[in-house]
C-alpha positions as CSV (number, residue, x, y, z in Angstrom):
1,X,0.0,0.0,0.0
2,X,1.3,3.5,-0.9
3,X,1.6,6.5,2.0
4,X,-0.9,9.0,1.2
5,X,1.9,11.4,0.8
6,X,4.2,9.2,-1.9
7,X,0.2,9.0,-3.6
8,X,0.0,13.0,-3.3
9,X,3.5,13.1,-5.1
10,X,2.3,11.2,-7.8
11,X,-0.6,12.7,-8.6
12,X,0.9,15.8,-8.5
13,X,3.4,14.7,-11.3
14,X,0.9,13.3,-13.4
15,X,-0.4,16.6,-13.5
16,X,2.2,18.6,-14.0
17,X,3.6,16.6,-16.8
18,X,0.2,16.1,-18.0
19,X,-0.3,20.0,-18.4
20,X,3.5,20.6,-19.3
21,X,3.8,22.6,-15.9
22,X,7.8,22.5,-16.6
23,X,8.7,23.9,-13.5
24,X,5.9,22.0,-11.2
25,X,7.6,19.0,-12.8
26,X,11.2,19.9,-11.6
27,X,9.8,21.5,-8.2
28,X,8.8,17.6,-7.3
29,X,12.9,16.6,-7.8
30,X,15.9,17.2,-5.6
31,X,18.4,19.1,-6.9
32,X,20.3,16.4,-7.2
33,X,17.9,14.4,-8.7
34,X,18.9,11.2,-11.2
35,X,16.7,9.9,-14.1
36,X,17.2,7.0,-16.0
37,X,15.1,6.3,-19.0
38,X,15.8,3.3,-22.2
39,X,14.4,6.5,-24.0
40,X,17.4,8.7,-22.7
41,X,19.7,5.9,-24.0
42,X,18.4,5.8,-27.4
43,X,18.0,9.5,-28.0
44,X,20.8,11.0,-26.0
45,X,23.3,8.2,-26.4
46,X,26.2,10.2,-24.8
47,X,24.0,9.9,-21.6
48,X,23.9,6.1,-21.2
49,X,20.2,6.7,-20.4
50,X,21.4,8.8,-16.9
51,X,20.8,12.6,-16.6
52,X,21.9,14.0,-12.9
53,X,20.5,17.4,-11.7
54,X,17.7,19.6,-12.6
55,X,19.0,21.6,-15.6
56,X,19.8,18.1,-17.1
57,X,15.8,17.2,-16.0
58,X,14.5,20.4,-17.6
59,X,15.9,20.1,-20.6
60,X,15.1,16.7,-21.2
61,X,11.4,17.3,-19.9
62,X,11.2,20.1,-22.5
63,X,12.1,18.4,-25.2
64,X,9.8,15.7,-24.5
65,X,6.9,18.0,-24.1
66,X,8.4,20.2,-27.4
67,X,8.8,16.5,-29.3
68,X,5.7,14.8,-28.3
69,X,2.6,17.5,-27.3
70,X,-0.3,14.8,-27.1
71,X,2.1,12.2,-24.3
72,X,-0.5,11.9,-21.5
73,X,0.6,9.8,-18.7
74,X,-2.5,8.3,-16.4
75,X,-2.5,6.5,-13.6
76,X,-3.1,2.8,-13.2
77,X,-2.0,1.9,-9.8
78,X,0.1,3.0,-7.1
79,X,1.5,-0.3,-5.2
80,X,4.8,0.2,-3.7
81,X,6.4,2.5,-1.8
82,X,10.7,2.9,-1.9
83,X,13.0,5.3,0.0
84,X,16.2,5.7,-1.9
């Protein structure tokens, strides 16, 4: 079962990607934040699919949202929680 909180967080980046709310996006990630994505890999090989840090997660978040307007993300289930 998820914390209510780790649901809030969810929710709340569904919505901001969902409205391309670029900076609601980034305002959910630590400054320090690491995001690995197969999709990264493939389109920014030089990456090996890892992007550290929030200027590295904005512009990868912009391009998506420049690159592919109708990507609408929904939610099917939240089942797990994990502190990292």
């Amino acid at each position: 079962m998820i914390s209510p909180k780790n649901r809030q967080i969810a929710l709340d980046w569904l919505k901001a990607f969902n409205t391309k709310d670029l900076e609601g996006l980034l305002h959910l990630y630590d400054n320090n934040a690491e995001h690995y994505s197969p999709k990264l890999k493939v389109r920014l090989p030089e990456t090996k699919g890892l992007i550290k840090g929030k200027d590295a997660l904005r512009s990868w978040w912009k391009d998506a949202f420049d690159r592919l307007p109708t990507l609408h993300y929904r939610l099917v289930s939240c089942q797990l929680d994990i502190v990292v």
